[in-house]
C-alpha positions in Angstrom: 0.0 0.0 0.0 2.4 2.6 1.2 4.9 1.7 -2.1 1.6 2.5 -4.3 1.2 6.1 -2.5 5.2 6.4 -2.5 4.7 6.0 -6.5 1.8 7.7 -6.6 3.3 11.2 -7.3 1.2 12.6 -4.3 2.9 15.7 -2.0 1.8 17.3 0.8 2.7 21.1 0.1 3.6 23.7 2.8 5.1 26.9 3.0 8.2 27.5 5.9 9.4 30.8 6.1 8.0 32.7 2.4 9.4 28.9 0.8 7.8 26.3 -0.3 8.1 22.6 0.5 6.2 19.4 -0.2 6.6 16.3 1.4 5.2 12.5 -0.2 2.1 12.0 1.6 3.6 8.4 2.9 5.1 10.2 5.7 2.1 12.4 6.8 -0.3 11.0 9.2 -2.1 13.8 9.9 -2.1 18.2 9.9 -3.5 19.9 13.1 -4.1 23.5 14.1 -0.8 24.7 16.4 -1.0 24.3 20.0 -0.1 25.2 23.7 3.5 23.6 23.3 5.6 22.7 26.2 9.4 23.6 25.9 11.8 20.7 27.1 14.7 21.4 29.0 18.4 20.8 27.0 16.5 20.0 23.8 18.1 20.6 20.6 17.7 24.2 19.2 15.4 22.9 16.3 13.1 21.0 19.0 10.0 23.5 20.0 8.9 21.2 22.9 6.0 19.0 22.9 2.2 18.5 23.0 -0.6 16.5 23.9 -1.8 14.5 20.9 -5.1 12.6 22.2 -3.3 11.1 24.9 0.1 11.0 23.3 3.1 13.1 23.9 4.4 14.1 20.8 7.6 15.7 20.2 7.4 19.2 17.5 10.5 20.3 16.0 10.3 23.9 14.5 11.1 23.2 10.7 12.0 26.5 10.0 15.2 26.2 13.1 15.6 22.7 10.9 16.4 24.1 7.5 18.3 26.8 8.5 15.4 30.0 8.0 14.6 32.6 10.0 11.4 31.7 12.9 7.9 32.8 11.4 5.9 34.1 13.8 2.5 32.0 14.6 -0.5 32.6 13.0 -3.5 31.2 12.5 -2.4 29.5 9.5 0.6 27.3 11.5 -0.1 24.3 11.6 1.7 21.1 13.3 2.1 18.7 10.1 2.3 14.9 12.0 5.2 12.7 10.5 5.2 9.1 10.8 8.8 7.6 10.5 10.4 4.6 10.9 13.3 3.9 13.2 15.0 0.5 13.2 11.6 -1.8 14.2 9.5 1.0 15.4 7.4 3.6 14.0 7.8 7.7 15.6 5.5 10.5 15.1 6.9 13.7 15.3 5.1 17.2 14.4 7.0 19.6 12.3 5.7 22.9 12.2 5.1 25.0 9.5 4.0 28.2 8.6 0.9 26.9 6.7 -0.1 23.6 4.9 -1.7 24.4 1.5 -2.6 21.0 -0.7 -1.7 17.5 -1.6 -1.3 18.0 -5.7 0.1 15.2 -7.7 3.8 16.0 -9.2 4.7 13.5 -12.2 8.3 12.1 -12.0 9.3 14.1 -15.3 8.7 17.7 -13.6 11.1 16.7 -10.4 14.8 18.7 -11.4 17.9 17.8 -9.4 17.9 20.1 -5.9 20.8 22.5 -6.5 24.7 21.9 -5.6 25.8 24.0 -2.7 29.1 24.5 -1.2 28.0 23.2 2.1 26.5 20.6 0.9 24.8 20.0 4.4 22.0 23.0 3.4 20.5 20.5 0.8 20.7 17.3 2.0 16.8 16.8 3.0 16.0 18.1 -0.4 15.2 15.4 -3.0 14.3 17.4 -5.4 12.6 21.1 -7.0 10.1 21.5 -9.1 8.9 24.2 -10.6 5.3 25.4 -10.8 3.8 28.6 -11.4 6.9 30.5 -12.1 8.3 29.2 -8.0 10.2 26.4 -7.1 8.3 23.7 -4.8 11.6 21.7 -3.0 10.8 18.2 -2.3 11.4 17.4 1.3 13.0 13.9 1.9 11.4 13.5 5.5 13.6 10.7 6.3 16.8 12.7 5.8 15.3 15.7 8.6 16.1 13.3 10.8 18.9 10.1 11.2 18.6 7.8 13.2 20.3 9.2 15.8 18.3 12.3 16.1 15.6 10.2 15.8 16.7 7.8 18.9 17.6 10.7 20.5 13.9 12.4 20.2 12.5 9.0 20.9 14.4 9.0 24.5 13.1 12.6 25.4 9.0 11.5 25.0 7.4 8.3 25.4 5.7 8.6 21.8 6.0 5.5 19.5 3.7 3.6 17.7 4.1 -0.2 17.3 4.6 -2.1 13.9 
C-alpha cells in the first residue's frame, strides 16, 4: 500500500518561512491546528517542545530552526504537520511545524529537477528534489533525511511517543 502512494506522485505542500516545500504524503499522518506547546529542557535548538496529541506526547520540532530559516511568527495559518517515521523496528510521530499547509497535488516524475549543488552541501541534503510550478520552485522534502537515526533515537528518548509495527 504505502509503495503505491510512494509512486503515486502525491505531495503534501507547505510553505516554511516565504518557501515552499512538499513532502510525499507516505510520511504524513495527519495536519493539526498549532497548540499550547511545552518547551523541554536541554533540547536541541530545532526542537520547539512537545504537546498532547489525544493522549500521546508528541515531540514538535520547529522546521524553520531545521532548515536553516529565520522563525515565522505563529498565526492562524501554523499548523503542526504529523510525520510518521520509521526507526529501526519502530514507528515515531513527530510534528514539524510549519507556517501553513496548502494541498496534496500530484507532481509527475518528469517535472522533479535535481535540488541544487551547494558548497555546504549540508543546506541540501533533505532536499530530493525542486520543481517548478507557477513561475516558484516547490523543494521536495526527503522526510527521512530531517532526521537520522540518531536524532531520531535521541527524540525518541526525550518522550514516550512511538507507535508499534
Amino acid at each position: 500500500m504505502k509503495e503505491e502512494i510512494i509512486n503515486s506522485g502525491a505531495y503534501l505542500t507547505f510553505g516554511v518561512h516565504k518557501e515552499e516545500f512538499a513532502s510525499s504524503i507516505v510520511f504524513v499522518k495527519e495536519i493539526i491546528e498549532m497548540p499550547e506547546v511545552t518547551k523541554v529542557p536541554q533540547s536541541p535548538a530545532y526542537m520547539k517542545g512537545i504537546i498532547n496529541l489525544r493522549g500521546n506526547v508528541l515531540p514538535v520540532v520547529d522546521l524553520s530552526v531545521r532548515f536553516g530559516l529565520p522563525t515565522s511568527k505563529e498565526t492562524h495559518k501554523t499548523r503542526v504537520i504529523v510525520f510518521e517515521l520509521q526507526n529501526d523496528e519502530k514507528k515515531i510521530l513527530i510534528g514539524g511545524v510549519v507556517d501553513y499547509t496548502d494541498d496534496v497535488v500530484q507532481i509527475e516524475e518528469e517535472a522533479l529537477l535535481p535540488p541544487p549543488e551547494l558548497e555546504n552541501e549540508r543546506k541540501v541534503t533533505y532536499i530530493n528534489n525542486i520543481v517548478s510550478k507557477d513561475e516558484k520552485f516547490i523543494m521536495i522534502v526527503d522526510v527521512d533525511k530531517v532526521f537520522d537515526k540518531e536524532e531520531l533515537k535521541k527524540l525518541d528518548t526525550l518522550t514516550p511517543v512511538t507507535a508499534s509495527v
